[in-house]
C-alpha positions as CSV (number, residue, x, y, z in Angstrom):
1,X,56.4,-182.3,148.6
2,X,54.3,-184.5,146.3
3,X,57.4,-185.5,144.1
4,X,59.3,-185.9,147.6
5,X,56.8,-188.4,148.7
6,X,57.1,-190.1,145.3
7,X,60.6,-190.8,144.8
8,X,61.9,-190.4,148.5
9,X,63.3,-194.1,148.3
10,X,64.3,-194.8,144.4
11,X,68.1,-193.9,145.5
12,X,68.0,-196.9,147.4
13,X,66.8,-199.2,145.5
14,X,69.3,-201.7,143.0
15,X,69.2,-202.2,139.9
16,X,68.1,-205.1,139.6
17,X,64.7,-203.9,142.1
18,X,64.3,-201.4,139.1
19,X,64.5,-203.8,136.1
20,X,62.0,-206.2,138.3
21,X,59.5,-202.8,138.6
22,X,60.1,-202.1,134.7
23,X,59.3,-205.9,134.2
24,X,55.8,-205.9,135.5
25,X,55.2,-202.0,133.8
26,X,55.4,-204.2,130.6
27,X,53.4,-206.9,132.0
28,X,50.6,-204.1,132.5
29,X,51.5,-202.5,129.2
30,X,51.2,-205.5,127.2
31,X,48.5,-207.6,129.4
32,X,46.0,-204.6,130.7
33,X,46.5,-202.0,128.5
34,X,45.6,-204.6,125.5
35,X,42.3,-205.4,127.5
36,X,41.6,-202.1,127.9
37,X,42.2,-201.3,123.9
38,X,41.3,-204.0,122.2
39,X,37.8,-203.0,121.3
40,X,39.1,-200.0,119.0
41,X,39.8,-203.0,116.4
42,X,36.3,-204.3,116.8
43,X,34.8,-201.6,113.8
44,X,37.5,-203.3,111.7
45,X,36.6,-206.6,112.3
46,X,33.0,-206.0,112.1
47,X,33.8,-204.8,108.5
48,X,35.7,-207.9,107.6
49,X,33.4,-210.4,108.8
50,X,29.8,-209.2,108.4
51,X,29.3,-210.4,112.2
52,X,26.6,-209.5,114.5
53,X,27.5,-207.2,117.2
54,X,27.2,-209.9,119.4
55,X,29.1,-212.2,117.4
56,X,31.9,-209.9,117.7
57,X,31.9,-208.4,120.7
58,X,32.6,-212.2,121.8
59,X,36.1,-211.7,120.8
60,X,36.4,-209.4,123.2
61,X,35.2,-211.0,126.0
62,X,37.0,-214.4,125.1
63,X,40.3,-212.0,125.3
64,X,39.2,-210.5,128.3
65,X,38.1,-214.0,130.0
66,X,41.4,-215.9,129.3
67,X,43.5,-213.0,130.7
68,X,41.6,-213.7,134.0
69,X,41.5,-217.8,133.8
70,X,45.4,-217.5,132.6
71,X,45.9,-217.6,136.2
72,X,45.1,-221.1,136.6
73,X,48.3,-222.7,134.4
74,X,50.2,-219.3,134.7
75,X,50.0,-220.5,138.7
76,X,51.3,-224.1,137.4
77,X,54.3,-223.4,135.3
78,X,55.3,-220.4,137.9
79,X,55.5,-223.4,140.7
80,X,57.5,-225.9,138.4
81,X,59.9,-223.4,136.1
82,X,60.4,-220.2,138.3
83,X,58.9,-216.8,137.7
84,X,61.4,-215.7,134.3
85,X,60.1,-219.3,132.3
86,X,56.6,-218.5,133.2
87,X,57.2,-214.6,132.0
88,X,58.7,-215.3,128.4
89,X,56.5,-218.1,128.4
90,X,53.5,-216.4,128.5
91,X,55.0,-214.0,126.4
92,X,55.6,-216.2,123.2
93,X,52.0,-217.4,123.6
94,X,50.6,-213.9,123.1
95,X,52.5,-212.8,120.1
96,X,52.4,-216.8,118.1
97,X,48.0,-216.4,118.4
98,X,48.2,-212.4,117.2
99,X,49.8,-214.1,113.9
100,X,48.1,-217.2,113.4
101,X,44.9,-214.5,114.0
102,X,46.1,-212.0,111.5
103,X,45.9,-215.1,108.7
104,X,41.7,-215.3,110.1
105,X,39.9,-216.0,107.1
106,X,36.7,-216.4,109.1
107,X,35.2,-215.0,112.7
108,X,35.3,-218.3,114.3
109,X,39.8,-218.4,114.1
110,X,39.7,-215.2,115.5
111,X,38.1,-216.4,118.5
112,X,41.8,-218.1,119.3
113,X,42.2,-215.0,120.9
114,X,41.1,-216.2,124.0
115,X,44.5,-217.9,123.9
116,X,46.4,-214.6,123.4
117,X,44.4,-213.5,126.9
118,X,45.9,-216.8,128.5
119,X,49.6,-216.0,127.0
120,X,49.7,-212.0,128.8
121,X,48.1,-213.1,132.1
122,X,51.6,-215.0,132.8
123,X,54.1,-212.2,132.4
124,X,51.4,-210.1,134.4
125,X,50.8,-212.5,137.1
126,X,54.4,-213.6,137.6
127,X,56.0,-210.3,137.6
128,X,53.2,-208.9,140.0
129,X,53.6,-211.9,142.2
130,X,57.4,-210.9,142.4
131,X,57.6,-207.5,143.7
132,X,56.3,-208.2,147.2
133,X,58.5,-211.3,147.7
134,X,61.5,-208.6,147.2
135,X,60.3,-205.6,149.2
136,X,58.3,-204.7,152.7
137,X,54.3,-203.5,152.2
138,X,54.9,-200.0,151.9
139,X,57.2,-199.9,149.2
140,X,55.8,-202.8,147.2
141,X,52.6,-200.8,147.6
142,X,54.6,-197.4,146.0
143,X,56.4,-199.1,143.4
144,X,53.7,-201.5,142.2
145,X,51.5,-198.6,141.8
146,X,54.7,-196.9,139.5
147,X,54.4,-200.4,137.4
148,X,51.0,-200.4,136.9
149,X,50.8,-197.2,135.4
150,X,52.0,-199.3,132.4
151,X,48.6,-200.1,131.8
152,X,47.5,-196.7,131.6
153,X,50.8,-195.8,128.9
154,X,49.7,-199.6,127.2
155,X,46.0,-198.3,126.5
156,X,46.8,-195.0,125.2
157,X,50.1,-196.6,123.4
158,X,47.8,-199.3,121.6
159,X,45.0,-197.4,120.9
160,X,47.0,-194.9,119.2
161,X,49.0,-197.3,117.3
162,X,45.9,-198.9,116.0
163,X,44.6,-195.5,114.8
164,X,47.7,-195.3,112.5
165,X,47.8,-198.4,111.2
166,X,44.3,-199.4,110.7
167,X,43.8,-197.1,107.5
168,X,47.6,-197.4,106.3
169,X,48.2,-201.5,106.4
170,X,44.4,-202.9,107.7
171,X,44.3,-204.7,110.5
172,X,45.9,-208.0,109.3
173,X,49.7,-206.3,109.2
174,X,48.4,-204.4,112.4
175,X,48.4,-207.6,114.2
176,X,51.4,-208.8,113.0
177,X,53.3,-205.3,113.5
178,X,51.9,-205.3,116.7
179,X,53.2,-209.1,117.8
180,X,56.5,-207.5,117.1
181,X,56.4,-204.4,119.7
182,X,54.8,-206.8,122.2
183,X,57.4,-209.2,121.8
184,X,60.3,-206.9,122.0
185,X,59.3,-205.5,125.2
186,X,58.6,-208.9,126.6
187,X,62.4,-210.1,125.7
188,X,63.5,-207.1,127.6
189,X,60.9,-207.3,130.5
190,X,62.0,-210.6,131.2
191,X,65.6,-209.5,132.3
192,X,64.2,-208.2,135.8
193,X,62.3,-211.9,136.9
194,X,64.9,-212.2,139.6
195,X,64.0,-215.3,141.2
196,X,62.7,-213.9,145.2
197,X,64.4,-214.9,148.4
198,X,63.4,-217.7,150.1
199,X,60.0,-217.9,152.3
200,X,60.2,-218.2,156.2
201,X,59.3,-221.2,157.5
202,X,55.6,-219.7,158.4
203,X,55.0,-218.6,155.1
204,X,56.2,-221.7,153.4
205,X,54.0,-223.8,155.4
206,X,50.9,-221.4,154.2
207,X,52.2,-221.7,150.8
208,X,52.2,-225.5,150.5
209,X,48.8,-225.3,151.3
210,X,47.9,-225.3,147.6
211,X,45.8,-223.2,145.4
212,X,42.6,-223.4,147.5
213,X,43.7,-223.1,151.0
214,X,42.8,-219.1,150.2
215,X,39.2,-220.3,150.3
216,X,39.7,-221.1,154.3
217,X,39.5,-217.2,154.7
218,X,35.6,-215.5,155.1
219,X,36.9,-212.9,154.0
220,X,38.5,-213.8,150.9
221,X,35.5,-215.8,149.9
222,X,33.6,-213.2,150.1
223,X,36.3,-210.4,148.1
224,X,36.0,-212.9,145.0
225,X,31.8,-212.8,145.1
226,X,32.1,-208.8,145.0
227,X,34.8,-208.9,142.4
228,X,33.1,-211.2,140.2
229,X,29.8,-208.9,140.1
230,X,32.5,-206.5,139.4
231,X,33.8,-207.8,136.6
232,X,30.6,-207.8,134.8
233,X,31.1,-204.1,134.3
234,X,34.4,-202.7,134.8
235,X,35.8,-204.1,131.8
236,X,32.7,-203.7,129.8
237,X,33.1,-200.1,128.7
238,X,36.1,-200.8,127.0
239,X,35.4,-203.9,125.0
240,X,32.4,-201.9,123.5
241,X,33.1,-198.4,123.6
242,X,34.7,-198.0,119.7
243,X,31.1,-199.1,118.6
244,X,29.5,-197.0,120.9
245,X,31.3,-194.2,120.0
246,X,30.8,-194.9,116.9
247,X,26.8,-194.9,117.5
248,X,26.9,-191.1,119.0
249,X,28.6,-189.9,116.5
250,X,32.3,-189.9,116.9
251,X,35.1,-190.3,114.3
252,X,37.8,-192.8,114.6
253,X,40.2,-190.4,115.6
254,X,37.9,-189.1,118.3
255,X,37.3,-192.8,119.6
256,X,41.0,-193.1,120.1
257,X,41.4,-190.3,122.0
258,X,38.8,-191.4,124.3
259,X,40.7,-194.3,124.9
260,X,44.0,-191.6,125.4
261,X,41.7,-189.6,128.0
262,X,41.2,-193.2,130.0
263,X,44.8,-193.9,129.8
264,X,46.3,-190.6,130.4
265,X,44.4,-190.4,133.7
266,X,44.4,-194.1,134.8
267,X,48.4,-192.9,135.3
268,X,47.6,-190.5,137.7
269,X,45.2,-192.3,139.3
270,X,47.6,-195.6,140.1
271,X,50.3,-193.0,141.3
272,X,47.8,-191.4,143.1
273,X,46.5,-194.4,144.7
274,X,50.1,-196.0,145.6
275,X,51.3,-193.1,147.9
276,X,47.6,-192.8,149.9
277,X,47.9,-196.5,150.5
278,X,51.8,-196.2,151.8
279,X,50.0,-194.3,154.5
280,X,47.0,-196.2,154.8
281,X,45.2,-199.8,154.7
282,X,45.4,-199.9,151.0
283,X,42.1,-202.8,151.4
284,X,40.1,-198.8,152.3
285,X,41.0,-197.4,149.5
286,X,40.5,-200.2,146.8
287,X,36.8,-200.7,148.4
288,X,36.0,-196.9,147.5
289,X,37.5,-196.8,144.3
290,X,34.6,-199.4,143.1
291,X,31.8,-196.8,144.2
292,X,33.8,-194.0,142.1
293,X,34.3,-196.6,139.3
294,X,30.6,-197.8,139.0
295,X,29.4,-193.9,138.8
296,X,31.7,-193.1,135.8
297,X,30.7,-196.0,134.1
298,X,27.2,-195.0,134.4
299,X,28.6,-191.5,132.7
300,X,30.1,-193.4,129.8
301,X,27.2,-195.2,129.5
302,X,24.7,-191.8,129.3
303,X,27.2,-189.6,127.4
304,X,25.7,-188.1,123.8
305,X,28.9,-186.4,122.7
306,X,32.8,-186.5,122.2
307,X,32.9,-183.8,125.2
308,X,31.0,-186.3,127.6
309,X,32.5,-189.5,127.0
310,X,36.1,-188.3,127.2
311,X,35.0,-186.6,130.4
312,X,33.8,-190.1,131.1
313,X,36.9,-191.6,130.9
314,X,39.0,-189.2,132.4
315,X,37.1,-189.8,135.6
316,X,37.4,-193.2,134.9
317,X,40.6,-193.6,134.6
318,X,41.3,-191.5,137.9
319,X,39.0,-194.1,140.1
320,X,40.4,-197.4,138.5
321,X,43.7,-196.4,139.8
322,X,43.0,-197.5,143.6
323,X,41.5,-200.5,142.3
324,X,43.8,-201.4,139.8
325,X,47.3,-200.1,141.7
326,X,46.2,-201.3,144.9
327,X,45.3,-205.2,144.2
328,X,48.1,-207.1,145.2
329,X,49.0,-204.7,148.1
330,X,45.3,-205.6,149.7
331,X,45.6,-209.0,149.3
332,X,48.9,-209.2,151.2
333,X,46.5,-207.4,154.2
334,X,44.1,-209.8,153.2
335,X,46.1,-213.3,152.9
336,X,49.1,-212.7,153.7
337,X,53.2,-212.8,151.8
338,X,53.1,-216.0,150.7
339,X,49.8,-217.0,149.4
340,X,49.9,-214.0,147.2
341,X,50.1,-215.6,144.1
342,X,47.2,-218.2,144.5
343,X,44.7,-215.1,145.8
344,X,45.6,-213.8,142.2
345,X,44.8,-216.4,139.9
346,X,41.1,-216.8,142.1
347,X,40.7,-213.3,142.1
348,X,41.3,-213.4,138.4
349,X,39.2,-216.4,137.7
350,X,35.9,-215.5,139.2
351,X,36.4,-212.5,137.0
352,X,36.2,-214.3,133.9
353,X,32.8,-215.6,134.5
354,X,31.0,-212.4,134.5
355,X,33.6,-210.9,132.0
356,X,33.0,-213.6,129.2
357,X,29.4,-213.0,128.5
358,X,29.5,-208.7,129.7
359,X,30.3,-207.9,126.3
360,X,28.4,-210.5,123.9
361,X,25.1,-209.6,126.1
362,X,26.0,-205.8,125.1
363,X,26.6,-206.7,122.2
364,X,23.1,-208.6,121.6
365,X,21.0,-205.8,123.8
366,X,22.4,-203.5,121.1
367,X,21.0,-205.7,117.9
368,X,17.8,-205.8,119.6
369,X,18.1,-202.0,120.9
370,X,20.5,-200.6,118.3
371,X,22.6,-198.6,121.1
372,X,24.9,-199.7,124.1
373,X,23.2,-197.8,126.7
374,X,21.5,-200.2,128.6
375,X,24.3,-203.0,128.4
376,X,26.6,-200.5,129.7
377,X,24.8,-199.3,132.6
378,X,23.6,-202.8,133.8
379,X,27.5,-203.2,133.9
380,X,27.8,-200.4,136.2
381,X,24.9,-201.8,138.5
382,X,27.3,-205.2,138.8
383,X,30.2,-202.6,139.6
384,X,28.0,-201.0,142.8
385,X,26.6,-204.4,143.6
386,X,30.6,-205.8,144.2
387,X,30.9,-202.6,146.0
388,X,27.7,-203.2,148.5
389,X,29.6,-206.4,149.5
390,X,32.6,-205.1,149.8
């Protein structure tokens, strides 16, 4: 029944609908699951630099706040060169700063990684953007959720990789090894940014409206003040979690399989999610998921052992998958078809100003504290306080 459900409608769809679903699965892989991972090279680069934790941890956050404000020219280029431009575009930016980053001499050129965040929010956004403007609600809704499992297979796929080549080339040739995969799988992503069908005359008229007229919705207004308290803590675990696994007591190895747990179950959680909201107003489900997903940070954030943490992040990994799968489904029910795109790169932006400084003040309460605890949970208290307003 369950696998009935799930692939009840792939025989139908073209190939060219399954290239532009395998297109934004590598948008995820590449965009999200890096956010999600990025932290297990922090140890590294704590090594190399002789930084403060808070120092960086900044590099995390700047990697995690240009993904979010990458909306803003992602949004610009999409309207002037097309969705496949803005995809390899986007692309090339990410791989060219993991180079010039690898050559880092000093803490301060690593920081260009905020650029790298700005490069993957394109592909993400613009392949996102795409797949409702070629299908109906309920089967964007189910296949989305199939290409966003990418950023489940992304943060176990990274993670992993950055276990093996961290002690076997360091993490300069990690950087560069990894520009390569990332830019291999952007060349082929690319292939399915099939530029959409043409708007009705309605939705084009809401369209021209420009990147504010979202703003005329209550509603709307009021999603980005919840997901910006959000943001303070959802992402947070993540940036800091290779340190504070480190502080408890865990290996390396252990560390990355924390990060496996995460991904392994954020896969069921986004396939999960997509075929309860093919039945259902996906904007219900996405408001419960940040109730689940604020309770399982506060477990990460209390765990003292390997056993804990990974339970942590298995749970997780199951909750972000509403929230994660279900995002641009809900804000089709929220602004409609065509504005689509512009409710992204807001939603994404007020993100970034509670996502910047989430892991630099973990990062400082942990000089002054010498453990991650309390940064952690004050991230999941932003996650319930988005929920309350939700």
């Amino acid at each position: 029944c369950f696998s009935g459900a799930l692939f009840s409608s792939r025989s139908a769809m073209k190939p060219s609908e399954m290239m532009m679903i395998f297109s934004h699965f590598v948008g995820c892989f590449n965009g999200l699951g890096m956010v999600y991972s990025f932290g297990y090279w922090i140890p590294s680069l704590l090594d190399e630099f002789g930084g403060s934790q808070a120092q960086t941890q900044l590099m995390v956050g700047l990697l995690q706040s240009g993904f979010f404000l990458g909306g803003i020219p992602a949004r610009l280029v999409l309207k002037k060169f097309g969705f496949r431009f803005t995809y390899m575009a986007g692309g090339a930016v990410m791989v060219v700063v993991l180079i010039i980053m690898s050559f880092a001499q000093e803490l301060w050129v690593a920081y260009l990684v905020v650029l790298a965040g700005l490069g993957m929010q394109a592909p993400w956004l613009a392949s996102g953007s795409l797949i409702p403007r070629h299908m109906g609600q309920k089967e964007a809704a189910r296949y989305t959720a199939f290409a966003v499992t990418g950023s489940g297979f992304g943060t176990i796929a990274w993670a992993n990789l950055a276990r093996v080549l961290l002690p076997e080339v360091g993490w300069r040739v990690g950087l560069r090894v990894l520009a390569a995969v990332i830019a291999s799988l952007y060349l082929v992503g690319s292939v399915g940014q099939y530029e959409p069908p043409a708007l009705s005359a309605s939705d084009q008229k809401a369209a021209d409206g420009g990147m504010f007229g979202v703003f005329k919705d209550p509603k709307f207004r009021l999603t980005c003040a919840a997901v910006a308290c959000a943001g303070f803590g959802y992402i947070l675990p993540f940036a800091v979690q290779a340190v504070h696994a480190e502080n408890i007591g865990l290996t390396s190895d252990e560390s990355a399989t924390v990060y496996t747990m995460f991904g392994t179950f954020s896969i069921a959680g986004r396939i999960t999610a997509g075929l309860v909201a093919a039945r259902c107003n996906p904007l219900v489900v996405w408001v419960g998921a940040y109730w689940a997903i604020g309770g399982c940070i506060s477990l990460v954030a209390a765990a003292p052992n390997f056993e804990v943490l990974a339970l942590g992040n298995a749970m997780l990994g199951l909750a972000s998958g509403p929230m994660i799968a279900l995002l641009i489904p809900g804000l089709r029910e929220l602004v409609g078809l065509a504005r689509i795109p512009d409710a992204l790169v807001w939603v994404m932006v007020v993100q970034a100003a509670s996502t910047l400084p989430a892991p630099t003040v973990a990062g400082w309460l942990a000089d002054q504290t010498g453990s991650y605890v309390t940064g952690i949970l004050i991230g999941a208290g932003g996650v319930m306080v988005g929920a309350s307003m939700l």
